[in-house]
Backbone as a ProteinNet text record, in pm:
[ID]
protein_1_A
[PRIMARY]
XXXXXXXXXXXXXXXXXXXXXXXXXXXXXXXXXXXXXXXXXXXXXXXXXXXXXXXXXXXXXXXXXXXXXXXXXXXXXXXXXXXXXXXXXXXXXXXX
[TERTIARY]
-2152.2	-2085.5	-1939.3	-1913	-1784.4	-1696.2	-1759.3	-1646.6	-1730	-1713.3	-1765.2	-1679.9	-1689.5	-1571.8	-1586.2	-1736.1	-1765.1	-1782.3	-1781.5	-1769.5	-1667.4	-1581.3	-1439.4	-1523.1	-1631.8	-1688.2	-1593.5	-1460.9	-1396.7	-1298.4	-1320.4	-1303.6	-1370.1	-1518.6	-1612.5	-1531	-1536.2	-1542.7	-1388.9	-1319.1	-1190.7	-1143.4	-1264.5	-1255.7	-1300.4	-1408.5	-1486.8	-1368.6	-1300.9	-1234.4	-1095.1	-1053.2	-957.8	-979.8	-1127.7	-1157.2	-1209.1	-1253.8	-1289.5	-1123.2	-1056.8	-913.9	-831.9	-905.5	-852.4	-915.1	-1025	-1120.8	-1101.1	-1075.2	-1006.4	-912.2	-789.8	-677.2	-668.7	-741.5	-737.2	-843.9	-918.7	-981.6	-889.6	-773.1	-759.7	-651.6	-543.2	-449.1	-513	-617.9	-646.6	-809.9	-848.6	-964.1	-1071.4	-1240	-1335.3	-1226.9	-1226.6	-1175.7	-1342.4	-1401.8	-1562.2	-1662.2	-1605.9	-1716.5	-1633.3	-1494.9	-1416.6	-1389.6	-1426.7	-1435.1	-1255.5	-1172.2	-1050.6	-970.8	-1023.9	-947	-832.1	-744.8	-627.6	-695.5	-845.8	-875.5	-927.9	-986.3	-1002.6	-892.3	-778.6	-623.2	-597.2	-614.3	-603.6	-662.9	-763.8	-884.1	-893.1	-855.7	-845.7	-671.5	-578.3	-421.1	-450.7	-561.6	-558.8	-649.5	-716.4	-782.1	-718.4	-630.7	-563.8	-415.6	-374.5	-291.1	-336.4	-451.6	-555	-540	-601.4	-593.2	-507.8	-400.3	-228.7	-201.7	-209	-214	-251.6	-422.4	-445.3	-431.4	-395.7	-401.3	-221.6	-175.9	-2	-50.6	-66.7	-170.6	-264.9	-315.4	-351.2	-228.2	-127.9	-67.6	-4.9	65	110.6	69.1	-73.2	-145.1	-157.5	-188.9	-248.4	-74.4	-13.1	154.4	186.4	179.4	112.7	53.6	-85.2	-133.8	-111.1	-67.1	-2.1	147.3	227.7	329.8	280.5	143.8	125.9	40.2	9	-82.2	13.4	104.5	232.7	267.9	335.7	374	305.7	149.5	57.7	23.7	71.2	37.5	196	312.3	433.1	411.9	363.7	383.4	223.1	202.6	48.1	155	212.6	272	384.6	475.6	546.6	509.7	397.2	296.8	262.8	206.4	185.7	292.1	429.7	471.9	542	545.5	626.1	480.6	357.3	273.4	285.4	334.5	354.6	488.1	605.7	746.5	688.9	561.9	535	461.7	415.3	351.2	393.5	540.4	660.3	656.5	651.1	721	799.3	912.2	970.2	901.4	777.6	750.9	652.6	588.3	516.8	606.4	735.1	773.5	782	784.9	748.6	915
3392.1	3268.7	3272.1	3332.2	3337.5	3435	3509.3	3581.9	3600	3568.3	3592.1	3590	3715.9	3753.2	3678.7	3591.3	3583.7	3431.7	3330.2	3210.5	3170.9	3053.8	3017.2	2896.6	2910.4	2818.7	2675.4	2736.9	2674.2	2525.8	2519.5	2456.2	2283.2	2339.4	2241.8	2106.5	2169.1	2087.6	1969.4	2078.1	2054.1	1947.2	1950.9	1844.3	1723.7	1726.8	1607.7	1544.4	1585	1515.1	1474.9	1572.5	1475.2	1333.5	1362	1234.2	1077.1	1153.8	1068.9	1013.5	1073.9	1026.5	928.5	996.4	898.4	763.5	746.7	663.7	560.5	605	511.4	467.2	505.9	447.2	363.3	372.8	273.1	170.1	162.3	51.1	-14	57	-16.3	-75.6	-24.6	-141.2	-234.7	-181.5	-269.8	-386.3	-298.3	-313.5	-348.7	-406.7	-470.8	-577.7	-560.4	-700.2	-815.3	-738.1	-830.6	-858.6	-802.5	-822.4	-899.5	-936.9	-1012.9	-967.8	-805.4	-743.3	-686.4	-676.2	-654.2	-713.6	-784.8	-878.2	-950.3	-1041.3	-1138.8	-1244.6	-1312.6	-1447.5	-1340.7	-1286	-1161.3	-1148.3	-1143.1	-1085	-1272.4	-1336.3	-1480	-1565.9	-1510	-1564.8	-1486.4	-1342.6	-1304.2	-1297.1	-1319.9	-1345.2	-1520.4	-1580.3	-1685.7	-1709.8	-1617.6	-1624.3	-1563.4	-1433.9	-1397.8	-1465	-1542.1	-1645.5	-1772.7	-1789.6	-1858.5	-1810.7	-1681.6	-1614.6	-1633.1	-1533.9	-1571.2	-1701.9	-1799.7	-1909	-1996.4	-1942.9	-1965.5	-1882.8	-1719.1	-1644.5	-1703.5	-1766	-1840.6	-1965.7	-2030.8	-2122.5	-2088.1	-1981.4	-1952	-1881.3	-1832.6	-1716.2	-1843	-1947.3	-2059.5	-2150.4	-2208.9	-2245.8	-2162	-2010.4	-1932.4	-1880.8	-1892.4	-1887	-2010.8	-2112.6	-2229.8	-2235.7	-2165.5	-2201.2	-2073.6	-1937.3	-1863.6	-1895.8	-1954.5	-2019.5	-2106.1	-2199.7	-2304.8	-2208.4	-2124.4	-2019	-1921.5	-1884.7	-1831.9	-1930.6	-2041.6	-2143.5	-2181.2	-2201.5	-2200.8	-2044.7	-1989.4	-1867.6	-1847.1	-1866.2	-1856.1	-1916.4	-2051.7	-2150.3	-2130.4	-2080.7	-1983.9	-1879.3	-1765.4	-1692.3	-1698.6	-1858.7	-1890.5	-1987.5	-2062.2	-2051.5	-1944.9	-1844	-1759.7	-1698.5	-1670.9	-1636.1	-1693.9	-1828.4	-1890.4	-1887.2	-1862.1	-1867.3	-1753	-1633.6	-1477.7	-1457.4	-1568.3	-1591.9	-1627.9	-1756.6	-1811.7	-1752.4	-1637.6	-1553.1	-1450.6	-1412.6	-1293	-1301.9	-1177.4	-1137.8	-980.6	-1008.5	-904.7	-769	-769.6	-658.9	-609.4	-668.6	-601.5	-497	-466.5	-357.1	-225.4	-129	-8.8	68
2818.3	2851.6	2807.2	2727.2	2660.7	2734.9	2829	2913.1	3057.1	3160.9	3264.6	3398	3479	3530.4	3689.7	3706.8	3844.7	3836.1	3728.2	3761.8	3605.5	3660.1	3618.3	3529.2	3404.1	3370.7	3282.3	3239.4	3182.2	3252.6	3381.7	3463.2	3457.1	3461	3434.7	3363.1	3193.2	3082.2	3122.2	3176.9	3201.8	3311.5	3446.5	3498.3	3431	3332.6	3310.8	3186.3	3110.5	3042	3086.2	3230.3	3282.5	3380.2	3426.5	3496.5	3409.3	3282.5	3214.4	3154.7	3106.4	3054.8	3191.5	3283	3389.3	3438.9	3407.6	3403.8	3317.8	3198.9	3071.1	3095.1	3141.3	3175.8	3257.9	3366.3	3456	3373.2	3367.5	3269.7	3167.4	3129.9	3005.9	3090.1	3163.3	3255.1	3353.6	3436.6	3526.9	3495.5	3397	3392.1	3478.5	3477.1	3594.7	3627.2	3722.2	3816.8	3861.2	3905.6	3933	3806.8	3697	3636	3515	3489.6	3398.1	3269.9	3247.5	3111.4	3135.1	3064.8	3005.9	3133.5	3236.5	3320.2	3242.3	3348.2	3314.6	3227	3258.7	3187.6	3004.9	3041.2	2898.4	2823.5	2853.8	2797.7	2748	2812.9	2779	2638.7	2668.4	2564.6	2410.2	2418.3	2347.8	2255.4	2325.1	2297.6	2210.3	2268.7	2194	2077	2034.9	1944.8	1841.9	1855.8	1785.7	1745.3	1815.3	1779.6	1671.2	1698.2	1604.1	1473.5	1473.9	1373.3	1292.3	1393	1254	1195.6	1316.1	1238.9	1131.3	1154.2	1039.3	909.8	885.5	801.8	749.3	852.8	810.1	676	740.2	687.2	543.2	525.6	421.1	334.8	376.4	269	222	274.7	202.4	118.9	141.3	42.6	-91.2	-24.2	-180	-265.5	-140	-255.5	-341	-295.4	-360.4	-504.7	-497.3	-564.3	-682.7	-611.7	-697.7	-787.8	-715	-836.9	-921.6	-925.2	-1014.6	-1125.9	-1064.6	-1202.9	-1220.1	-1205.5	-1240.1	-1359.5	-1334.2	-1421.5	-1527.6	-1513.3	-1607.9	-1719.8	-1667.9	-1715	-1836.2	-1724.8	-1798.9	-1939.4	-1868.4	-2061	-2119.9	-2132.2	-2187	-2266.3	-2207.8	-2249.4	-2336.8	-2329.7	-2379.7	-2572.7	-2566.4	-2672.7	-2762.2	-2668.3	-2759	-2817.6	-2770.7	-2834.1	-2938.6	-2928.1	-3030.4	-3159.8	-3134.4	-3257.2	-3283.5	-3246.9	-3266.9	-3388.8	-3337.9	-3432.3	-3554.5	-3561.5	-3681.8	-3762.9	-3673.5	-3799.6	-3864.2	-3769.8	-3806.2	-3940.6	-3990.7	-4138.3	-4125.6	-4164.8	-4211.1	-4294.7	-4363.1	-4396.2	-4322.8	-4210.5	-4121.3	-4041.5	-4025	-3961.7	-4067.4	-3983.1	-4066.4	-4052.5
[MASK]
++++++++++++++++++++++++++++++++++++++++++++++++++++++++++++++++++++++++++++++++++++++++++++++++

């Protein structure tokens, strides 16, 4: 099979993945027209769900930035506490 001088077997494989690559392509620009799968109302429905989407993932990054500066802030004066009880316990002979 790997060398045969009386049939061109390499041909075969060669049609089937250019018809299939061609097959795909036209599906993916034109897609079923009769059966409504990657059709114009398909490109519609799905452009709007994903508009949905962002919207709402818009919608969330603002809330959770939101709620990340107020635990930012809470956290700051957390951090700012502790360190002023860190000053009050400073002594000079704790450094080495």
């Amino acid at each position: 099979m790997i060398y045969s001088p009386h049939r061109i077997w390499f041909l075969y494989p060669l049609l089937g993945w250019g018809l299939g690559g061609l097959l795909t392509h036209y599906l993916v620009v034109f897609g079923l027209p009769n059966l409504g799968i990657l059709g114009s109302d398909w490109v519609e429905r799905e452009t709007a769900i994903e508009l949905e989407r962002i919207r709402r993932e818009k919608d969330y990054k603002s809330i959770s930035d939101k709620l990340d500066k107020e635990q930012l802030d809470l956290e700051s004066q957390l951090d700012l506490n502790k360190q002023k009880e860190l000053r009050k316990n400073y002594d000079e002979g704790d450094l080495v």
